[in-house]
C-alpha positions, -999 to 999 in steps of 0.1 A, spaced: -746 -81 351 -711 -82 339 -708 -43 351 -718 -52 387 -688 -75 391 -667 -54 380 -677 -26 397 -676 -51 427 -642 -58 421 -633 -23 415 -648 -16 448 -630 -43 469 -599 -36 458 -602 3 470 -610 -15 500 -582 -36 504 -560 -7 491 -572 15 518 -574 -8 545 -542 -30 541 -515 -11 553 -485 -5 531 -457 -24 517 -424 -16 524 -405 -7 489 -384 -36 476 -346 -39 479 -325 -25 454 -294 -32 441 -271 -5 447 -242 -9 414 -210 5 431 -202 38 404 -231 26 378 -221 20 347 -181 28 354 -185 -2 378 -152 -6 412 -123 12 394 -96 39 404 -104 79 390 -141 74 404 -156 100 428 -177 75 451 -187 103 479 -203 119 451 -221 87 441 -229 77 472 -245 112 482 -272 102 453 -280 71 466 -303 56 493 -294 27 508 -314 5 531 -315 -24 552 -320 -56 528 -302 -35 500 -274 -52 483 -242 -34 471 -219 -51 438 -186 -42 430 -179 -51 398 -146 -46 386 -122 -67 361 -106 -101 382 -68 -91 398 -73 -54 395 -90 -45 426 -106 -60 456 -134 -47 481 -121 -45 518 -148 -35 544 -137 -21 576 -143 4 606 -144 40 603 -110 51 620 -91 22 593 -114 38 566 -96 73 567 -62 52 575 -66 27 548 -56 3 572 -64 -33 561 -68 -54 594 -65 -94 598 -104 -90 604 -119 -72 577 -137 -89 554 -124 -86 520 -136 -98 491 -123 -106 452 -144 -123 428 -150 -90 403 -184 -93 413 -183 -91 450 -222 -87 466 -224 -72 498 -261 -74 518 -268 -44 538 -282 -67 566 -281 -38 595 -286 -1 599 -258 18 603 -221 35 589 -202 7 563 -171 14 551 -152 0 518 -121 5 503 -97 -14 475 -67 -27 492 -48 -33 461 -14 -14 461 -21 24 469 -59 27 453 -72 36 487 -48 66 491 -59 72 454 -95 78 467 -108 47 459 -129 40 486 -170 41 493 -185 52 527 -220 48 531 -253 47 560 -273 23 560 -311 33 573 -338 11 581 -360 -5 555 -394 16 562 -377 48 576 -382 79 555 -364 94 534 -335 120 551 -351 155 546 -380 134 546 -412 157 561 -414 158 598 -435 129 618 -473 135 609 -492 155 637 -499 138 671 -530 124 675 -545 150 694 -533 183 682 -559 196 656 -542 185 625 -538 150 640 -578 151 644 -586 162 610 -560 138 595 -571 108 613 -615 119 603 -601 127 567 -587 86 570 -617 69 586 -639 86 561 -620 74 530 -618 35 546 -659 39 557 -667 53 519 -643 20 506 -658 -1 528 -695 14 520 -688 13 481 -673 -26 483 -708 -34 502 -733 -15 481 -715 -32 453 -722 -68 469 -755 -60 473 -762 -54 441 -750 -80 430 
């Protein structure tokens, strides 16, 4: 008896998996240069370029109190390292930063020269489900071939879930 329930179970929750559509992956938070944390001497492009970073991401700059601070701006101050009276700047040593839309974000320290020194973090922001860049192409439209075989391959998996999670009930 106890074998049918689980087998039950085992066969509802194949149903559910195959049926419910996916979760998006949760945010991550991005630690500005790891373990070395917001401090001058760091390559950030390089860090950057092994990151992904999506809407509802959050960024922390952690860095020791009076040392640095985290200026964001647009792209054209970026390369200047031009701190205007309307970035947003921030100096806590443990500044968070949400990535609450898609799109370019630039950051830079506007302590003394560190920004000329290359101390500065340019990054894109992508939607929270979109694939990965290089991500494969789109799948197949639905009416090309491989979009027909695709979508039989997917309705025969959910009918066999759907099939297994009833016979299961049944015998029950």
């Amino acid at each position: 008896m106890a074998s049918k329930q689980m087998l039950a179970v085992a066969a509802a929750a194949v149903a559910l998996a195959v049926l419910l559509p996916a979760r998006g992956a949760a945010a991550t938070e991005h630690m500005v240069g790891d373990g070395n944390g917001w401090i001058l001497g760091f390559d950030y492009a390089a860090w950057a370029a092994t990151k992904q970073f999506r809407v509802g991401d959050t960024l922390v700059f952690r860095y020791k109190g009076t040392n640095h601070t985290v200026v964001e701006v647009g792209g054209a101050d970026f390369k200047a390292c031009n701190k205007t009276a309307s970035a947003n700047e921030w100096s806590s040593g443990e500044d968070r930063v949400a990535l609450d839309k898609e799109g370019r974000r630039w950051f830079f320290c506007g302590v003394g020269d560190h920004c000329a020194k290359n101390m500065k973090l340019k990054i894109t922001v992508i939607a929270a489900g979109a694939p990965a860049p290089g991500a494969s192409e789109a799948p197949p439209p639905p009416s090309s071939a491989a979009g027909k075989a695709r979508a039989r391959v997917a309705h025969a998996a959910a009918a066999a879930a759907v099939t297994a999670a009833a016979a299961a009930m049944l015998a029950l």
